[in-house]
Backbone bond lengths (Angstrom), bond angles and torsions (degrees), N, CA, C in turn:
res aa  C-N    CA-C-N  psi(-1)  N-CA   C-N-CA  omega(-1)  CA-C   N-CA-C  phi
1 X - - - 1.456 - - 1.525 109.69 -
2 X 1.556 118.21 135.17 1.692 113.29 176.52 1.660 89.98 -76.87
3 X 1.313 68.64 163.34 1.959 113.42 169.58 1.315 99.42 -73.35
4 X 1.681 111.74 116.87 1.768 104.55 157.45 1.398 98.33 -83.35
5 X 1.281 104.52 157.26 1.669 114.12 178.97 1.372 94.58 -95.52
6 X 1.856 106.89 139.93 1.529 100.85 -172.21 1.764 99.33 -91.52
7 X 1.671 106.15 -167.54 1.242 115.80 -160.30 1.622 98.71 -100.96
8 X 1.265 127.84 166.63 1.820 130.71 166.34 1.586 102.92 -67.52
9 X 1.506 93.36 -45.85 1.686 111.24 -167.44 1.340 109.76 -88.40
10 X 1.667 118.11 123.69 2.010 98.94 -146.50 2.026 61.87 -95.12
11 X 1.278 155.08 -27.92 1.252 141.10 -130.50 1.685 98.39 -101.67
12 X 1.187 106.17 -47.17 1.767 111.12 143.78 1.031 135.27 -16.97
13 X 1.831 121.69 -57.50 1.214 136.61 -173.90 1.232 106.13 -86.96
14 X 1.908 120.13 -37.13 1.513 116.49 175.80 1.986 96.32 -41.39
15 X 1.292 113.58 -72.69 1.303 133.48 -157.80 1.453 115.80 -38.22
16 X 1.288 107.58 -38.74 1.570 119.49 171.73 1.201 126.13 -64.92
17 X 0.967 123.16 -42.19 1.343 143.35 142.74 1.423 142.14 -71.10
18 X 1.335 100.24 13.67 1.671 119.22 163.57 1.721 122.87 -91.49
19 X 1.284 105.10 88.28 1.877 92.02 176.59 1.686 102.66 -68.74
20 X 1.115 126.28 166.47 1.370 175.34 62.73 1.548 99.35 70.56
21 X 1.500 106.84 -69.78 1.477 113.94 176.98 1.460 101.73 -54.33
22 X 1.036 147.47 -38.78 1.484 148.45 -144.10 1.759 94.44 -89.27
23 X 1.266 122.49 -24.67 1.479 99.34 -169.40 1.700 119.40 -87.74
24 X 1.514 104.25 10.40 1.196 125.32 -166.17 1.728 93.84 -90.37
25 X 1.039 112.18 -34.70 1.529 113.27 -171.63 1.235 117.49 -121.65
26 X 1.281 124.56 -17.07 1.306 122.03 163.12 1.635 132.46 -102.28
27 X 1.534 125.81 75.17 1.580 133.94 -126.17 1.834 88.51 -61.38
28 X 1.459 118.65 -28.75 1.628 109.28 -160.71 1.429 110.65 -68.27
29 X 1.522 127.78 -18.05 1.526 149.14 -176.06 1.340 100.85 -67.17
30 X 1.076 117.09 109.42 1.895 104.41 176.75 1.312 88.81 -115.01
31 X 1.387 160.40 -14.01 1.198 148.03 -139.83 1.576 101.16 -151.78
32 X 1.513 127.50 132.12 1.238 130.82 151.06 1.357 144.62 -79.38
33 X 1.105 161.35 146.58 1.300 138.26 157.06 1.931 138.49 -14.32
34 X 1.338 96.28 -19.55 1.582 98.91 -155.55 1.209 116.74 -63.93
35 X 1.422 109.56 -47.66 1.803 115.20 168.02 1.441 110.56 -59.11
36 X 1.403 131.43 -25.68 1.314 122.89 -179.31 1.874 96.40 -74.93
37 X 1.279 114.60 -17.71 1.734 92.21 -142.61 2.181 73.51 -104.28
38 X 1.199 96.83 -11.09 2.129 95.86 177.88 1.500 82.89 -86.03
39 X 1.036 152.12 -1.23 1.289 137.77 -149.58 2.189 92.24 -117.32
40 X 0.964 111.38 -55.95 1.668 142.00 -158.93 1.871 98.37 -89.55
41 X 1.459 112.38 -21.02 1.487 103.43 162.57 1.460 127.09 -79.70
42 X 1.353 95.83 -22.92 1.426 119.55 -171.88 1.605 101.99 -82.63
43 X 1.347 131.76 -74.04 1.516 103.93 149.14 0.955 153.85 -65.13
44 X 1.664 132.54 6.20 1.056 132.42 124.85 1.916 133.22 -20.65
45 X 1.818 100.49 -71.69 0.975 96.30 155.93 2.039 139.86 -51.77
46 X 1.398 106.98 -40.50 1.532 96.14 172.47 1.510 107.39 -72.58
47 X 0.892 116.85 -37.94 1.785 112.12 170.34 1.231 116.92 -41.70
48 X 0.845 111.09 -70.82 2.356 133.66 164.88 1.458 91.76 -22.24
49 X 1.259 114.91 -79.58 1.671 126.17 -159.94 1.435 107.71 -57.59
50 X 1.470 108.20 -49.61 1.870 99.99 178.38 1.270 104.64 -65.87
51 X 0.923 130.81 -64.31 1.406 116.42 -179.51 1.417 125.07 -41.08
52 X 1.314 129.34 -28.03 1.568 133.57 -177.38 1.602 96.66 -76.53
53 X 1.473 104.73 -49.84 1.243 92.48 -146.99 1.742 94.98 -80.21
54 X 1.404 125.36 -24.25 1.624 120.47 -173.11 2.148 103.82 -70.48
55 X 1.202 95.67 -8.86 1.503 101.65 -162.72 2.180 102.09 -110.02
56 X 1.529 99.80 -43.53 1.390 78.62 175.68 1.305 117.25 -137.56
57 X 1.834 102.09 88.48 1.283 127.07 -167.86 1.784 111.48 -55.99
58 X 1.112 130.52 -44.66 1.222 132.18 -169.42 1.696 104.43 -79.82
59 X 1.214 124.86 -21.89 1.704 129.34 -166.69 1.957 99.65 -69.30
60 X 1.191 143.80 131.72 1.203 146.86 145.01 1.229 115.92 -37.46
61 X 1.363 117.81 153.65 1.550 130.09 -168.17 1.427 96.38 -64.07
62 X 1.290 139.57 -38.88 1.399 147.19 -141.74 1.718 87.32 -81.91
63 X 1.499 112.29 -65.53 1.565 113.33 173.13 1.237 113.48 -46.65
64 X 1.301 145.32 -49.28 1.237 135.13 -171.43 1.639 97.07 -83.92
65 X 0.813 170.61 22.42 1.067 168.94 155.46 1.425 103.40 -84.85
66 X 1.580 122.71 -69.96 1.789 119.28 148.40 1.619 115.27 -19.31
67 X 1.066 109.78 -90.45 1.233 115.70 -170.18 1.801 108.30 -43.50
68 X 1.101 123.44 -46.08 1.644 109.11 173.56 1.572 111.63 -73.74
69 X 1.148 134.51 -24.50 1.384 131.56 137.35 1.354 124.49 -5.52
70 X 1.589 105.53 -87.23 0.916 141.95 139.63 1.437 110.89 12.22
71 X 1.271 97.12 -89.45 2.040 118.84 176.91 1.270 104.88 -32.35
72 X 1.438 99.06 -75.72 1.587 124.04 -147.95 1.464 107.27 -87.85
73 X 1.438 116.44 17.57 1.780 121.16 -174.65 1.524 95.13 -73.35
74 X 1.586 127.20 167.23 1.069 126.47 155.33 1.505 136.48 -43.92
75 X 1.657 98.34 -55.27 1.923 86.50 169.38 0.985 114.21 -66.77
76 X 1.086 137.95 -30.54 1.611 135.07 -156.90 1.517 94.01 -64.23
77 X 1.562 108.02 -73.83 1.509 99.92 177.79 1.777 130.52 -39.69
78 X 1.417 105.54 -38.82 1.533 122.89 -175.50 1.740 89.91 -58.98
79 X 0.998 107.04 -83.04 1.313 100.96 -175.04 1.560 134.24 -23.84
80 X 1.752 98.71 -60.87 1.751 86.16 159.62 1.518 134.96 -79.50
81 X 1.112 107.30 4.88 1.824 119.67 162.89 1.145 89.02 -56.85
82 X 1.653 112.21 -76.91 1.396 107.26 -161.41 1.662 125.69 -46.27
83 X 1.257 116.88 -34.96 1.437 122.89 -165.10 1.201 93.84 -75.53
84 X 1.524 133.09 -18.62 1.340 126.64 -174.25 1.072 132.99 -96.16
85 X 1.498 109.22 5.50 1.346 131.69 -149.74 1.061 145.87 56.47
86 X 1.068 110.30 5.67 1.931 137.38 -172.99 2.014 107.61 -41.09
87 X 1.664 85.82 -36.03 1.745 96.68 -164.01 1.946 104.70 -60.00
88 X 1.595 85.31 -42.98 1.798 91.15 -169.35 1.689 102.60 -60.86
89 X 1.342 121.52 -47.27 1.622 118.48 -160.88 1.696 94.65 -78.30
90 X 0.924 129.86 -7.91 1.742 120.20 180.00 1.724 110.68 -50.44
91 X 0.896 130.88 131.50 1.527 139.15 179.33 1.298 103.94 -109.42
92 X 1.570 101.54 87.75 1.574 107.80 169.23 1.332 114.55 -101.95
93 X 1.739 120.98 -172.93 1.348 121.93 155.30 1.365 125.78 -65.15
94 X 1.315 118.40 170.80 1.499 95.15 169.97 1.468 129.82 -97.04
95 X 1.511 95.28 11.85 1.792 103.02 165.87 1.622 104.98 -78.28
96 X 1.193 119.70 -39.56 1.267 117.23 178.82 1.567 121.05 -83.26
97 X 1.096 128.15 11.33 1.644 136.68 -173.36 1.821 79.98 -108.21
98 X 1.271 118.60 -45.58 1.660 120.63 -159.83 1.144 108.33 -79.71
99 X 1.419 123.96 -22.28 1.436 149.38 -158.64 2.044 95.76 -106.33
100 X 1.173 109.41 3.89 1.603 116.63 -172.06 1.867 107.22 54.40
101 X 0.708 139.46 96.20 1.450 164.76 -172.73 1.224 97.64 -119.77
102 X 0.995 120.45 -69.77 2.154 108.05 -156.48 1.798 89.52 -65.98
103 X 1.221 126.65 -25.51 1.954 113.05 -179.76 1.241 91.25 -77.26
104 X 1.527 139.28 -24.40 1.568 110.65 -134.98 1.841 102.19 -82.66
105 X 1.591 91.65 152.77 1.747 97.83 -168.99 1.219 84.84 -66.64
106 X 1.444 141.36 -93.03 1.633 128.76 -132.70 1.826 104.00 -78.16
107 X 1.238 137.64 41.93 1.118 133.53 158.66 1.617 106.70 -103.88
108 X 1.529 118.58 -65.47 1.173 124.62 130.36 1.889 139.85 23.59
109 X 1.340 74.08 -65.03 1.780 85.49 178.99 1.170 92.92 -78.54
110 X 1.514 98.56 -64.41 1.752 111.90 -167.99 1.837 107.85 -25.05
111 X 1.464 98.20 -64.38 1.875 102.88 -164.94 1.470 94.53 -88.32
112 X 1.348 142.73 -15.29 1.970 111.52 125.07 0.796 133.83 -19.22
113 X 2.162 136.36 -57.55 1.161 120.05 -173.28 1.417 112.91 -82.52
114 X 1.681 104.66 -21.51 1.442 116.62 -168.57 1.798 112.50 -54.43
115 X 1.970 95.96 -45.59 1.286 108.61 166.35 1.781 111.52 -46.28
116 X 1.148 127.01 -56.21 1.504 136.79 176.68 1.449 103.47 -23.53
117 X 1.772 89.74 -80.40 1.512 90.04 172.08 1.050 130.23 10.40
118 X 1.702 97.60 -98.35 0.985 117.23 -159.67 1.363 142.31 -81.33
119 X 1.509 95.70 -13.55 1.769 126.91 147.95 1.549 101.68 -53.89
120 X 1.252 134.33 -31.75 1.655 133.53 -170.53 1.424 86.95 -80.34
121 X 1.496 127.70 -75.63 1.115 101.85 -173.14 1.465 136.10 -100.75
122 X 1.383 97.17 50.55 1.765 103.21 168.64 1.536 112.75 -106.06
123 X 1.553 95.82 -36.24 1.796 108.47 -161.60 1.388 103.31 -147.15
124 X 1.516 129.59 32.36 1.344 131.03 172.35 1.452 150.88 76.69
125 X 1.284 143.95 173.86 1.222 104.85 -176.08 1.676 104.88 -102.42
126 X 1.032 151.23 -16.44 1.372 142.41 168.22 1.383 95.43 -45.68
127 X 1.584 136.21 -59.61 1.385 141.51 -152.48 1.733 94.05 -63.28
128 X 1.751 116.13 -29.37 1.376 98.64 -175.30 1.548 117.15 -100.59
129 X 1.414 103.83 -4.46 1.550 120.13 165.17 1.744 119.98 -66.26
130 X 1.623 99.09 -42.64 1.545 117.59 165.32 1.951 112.44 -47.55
131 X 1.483 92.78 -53.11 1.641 102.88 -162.27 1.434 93.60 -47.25
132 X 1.861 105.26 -69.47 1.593 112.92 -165.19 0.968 116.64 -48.12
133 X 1.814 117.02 -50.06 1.943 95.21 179.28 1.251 114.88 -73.21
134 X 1.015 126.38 25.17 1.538 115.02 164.13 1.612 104.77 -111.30
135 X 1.491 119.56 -5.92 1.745 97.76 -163.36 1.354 73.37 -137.61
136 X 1.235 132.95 -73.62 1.920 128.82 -155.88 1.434 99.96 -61.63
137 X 1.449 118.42 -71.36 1.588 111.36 -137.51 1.732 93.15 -92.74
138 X 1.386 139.03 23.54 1.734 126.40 145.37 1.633 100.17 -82.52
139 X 1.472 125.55 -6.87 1.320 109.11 156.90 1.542 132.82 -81.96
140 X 1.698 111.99 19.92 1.465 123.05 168.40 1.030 113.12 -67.90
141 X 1.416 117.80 -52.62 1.327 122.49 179.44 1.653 120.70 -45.70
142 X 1.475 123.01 -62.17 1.582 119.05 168.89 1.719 95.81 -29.09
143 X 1.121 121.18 -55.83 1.768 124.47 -133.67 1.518 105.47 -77.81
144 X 1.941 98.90 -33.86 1.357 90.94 -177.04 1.823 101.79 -94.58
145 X 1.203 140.09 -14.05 1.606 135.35 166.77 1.501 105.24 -40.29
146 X 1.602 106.19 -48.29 1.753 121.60 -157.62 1.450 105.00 -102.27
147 X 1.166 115.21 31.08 1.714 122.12 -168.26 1.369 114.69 3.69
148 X 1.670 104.36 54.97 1.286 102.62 178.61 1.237 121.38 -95.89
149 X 1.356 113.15 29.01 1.318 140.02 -170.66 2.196 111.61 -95.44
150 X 1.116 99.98 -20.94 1.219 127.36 -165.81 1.468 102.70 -106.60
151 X 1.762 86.43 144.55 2.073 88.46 -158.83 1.803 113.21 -57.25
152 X 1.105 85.07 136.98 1.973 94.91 -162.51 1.942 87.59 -75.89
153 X 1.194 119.59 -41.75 1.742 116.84 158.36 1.156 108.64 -19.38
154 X 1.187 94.16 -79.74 1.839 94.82 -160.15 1.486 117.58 -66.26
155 X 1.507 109.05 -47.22 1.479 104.42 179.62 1.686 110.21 -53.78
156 X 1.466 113.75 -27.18 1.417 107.66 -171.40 1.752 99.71 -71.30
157 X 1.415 124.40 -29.08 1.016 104.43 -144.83 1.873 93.89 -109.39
158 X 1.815 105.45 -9.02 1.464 109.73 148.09 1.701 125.86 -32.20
159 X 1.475 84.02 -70.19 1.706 98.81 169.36 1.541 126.26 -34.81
160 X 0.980 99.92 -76.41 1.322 117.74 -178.31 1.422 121.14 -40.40
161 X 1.512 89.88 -32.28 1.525 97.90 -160.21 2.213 98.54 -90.67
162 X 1.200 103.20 -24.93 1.427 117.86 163.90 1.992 116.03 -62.80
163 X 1.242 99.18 -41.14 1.195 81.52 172.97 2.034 111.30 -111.79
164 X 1.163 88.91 54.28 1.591 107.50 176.16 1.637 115.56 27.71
165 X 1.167 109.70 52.98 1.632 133.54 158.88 1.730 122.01 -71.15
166 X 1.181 101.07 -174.95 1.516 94.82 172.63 1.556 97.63 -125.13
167 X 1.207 103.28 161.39 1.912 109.47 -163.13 1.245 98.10 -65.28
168 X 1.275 111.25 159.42 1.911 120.59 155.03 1.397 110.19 -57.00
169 X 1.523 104.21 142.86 1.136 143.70 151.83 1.913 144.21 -76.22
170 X 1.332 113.54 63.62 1.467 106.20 -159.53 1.188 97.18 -86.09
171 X 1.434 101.59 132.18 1.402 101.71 165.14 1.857 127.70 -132.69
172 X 1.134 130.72 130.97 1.993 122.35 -160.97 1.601 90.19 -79.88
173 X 1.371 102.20 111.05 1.527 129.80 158.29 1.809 101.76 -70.84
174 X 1.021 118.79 -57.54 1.316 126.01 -174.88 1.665 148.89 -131.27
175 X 0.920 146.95 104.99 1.390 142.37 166.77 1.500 125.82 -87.85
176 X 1.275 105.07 138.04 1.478 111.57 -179.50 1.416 105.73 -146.44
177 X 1.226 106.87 171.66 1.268 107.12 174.46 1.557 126.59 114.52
178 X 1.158 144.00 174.02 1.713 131.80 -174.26 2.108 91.11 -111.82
179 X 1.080 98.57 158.46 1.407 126.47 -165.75 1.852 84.34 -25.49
180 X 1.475 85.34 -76.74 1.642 109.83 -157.97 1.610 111.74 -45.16
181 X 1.265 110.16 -19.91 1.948 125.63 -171.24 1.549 128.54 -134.13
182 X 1.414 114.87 35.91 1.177 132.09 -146.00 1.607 89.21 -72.12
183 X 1.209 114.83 145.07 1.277 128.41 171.96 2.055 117.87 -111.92
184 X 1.323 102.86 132.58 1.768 98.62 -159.17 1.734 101.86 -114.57
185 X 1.336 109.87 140.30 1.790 97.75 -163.26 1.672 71.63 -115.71
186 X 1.378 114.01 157.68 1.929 113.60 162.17 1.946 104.23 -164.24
187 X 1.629 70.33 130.83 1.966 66.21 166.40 1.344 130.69 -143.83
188 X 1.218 106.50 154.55 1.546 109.43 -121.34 2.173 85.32 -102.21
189 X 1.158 124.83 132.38 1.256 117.93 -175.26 1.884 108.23 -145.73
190 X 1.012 105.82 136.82 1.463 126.72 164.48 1.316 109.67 -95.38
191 X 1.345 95.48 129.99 1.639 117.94 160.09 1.434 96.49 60.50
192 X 1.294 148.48 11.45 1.299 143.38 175.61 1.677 98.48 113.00
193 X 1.113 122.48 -5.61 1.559 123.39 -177.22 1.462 119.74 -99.38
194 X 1.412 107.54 110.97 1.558 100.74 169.05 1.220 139.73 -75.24
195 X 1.502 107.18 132.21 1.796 98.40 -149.14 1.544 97.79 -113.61
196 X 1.817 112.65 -28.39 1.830 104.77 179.53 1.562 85.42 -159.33
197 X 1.583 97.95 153.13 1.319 118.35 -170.10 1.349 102.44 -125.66
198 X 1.171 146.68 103.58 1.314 155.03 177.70 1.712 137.29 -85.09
199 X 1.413 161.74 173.74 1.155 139.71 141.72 1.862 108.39 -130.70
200 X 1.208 106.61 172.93 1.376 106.54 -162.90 1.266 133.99 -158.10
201 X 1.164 165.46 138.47 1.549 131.66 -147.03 1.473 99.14 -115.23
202 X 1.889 125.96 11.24 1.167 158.52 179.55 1.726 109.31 -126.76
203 X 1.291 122.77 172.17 0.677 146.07 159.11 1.372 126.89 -64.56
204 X 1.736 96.05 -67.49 1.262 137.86 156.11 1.692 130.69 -46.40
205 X 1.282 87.59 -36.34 1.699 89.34 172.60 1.955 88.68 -99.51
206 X 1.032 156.79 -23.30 1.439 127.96 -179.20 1.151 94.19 -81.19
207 X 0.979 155.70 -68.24 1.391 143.71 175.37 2.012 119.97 -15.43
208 X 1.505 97.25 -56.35 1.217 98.95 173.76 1.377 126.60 -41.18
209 X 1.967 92.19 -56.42 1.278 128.77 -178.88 1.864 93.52 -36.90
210 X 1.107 104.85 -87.68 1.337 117.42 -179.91 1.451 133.05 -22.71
211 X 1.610 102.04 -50.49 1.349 109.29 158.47 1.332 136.93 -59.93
212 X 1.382 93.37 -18.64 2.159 100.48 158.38 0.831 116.53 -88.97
213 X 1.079 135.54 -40.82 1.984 136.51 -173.30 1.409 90.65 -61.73
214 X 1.781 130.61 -62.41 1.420 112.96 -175.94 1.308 118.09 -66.06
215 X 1.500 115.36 -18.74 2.298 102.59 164.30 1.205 93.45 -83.15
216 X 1.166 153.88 -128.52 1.753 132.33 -155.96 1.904 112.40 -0.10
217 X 1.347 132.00 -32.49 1.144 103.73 -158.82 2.027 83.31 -94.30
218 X 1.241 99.27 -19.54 1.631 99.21 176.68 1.564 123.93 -67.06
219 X 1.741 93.02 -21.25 1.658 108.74 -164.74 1.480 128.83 68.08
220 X 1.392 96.00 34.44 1.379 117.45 -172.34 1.805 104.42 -110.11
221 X 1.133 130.94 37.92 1.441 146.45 -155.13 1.594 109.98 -157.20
């Protein structure tokens, strides 16, 4: 497992790592993650972009636009939460620890960017430009070998359509979330069969979401 690098500000780092559920039961918590993690997407993204664009000068805006996609999609982030340990220090409720919270993909991402955040404003943004090229963006490389950079839609529905199927089916099983942070569950089914169940802080991105888990579950990834 990597080393998260800790914060200067230990009250900072509580915060980043505070979901939502937690302030219900823990009265000393006045503050959640969310402004850190609206705060940590936003440099996320300029981070993403300088780096694409100082690194792949000849690629069109349209390609780099994929490829930071790419980065900043939900699993991608979930995934390195997880490797970082992000899942264990989360301070949830205990409906949501019981309910699996420290695995879940879009919590994950979420207290990823939240972490950003708050790395932006503890120790700057070079210090959070440093972090990513060392942990997020050497995961370009997998993404662009496996052109998983490229709409997981279409290639899914390429497929399908090659071996004379009927298209995917997405459909929103669920919403949660407060106005401003709505969270989107969708699952994605052929022929009446559900093949991947996704979540998303879009529509558009659970869908996506979805459309990769079913090329990996196809082995088409």
């Amino acid at each position: 497992m990597d080393v998260l690098p800790p914060l200067h500000n230990s009250a900072l780092e509580k915060t980043a790592f505070t979901h939502r559920s937690a302030l219900n039961e823990f009265p000393d918590f006045t503050e959640s993650n969310e402004r850190l993690e609206f705060l940590g997407d936003a440099v996320l993204e300029l981070s993403a972009s300088k780096y694409l664009y100082e690194n792949f000068p000849q690629d069109p805006e349209g390609t780099l636009t994929n490829y930071r996609s790419s980065l900043v999609k939900t699993t991608t982030l979930a995934k390195l939460a997880a490797s970082l340990g992000m899942g264990q220090r989360l301070i949830l409720s205990k409906g949501e620890v019981q309910g699996g919270g420290r695995t879940n993909t879009a919590l994950l991402a979420n207290t990823f960017e939240a972490y950003i955040g708050a790395l932006y404003l503890d120790q700057g943004f070079d210090t959070v430009d440093t972090f990513l090229r060392t942990h997020l963006y050497p995961l370009l490389d997998g993404i662009r070998s496996k052109n998983l950079h490229k709409d997981a839609k279409s290639k899914l529905q390429e497929y399908l359509q090659s071996q004379h199927e009927e298209p995917p089916v997405y459909t929103v099983t669920k919403e949660d979330g407060p106005a401003h942070q709505r969270l989107f569950e969708v699952s994605l089914q052929v022929k009446g069969k559900e093949i991947a169940i996704a979540e998303g802080k879009t529509k558009q991105d659970a869908q996506q979401t979805a459309a990769t888990k079913a090329l990996e579950i196809l082995g088409k990834t």
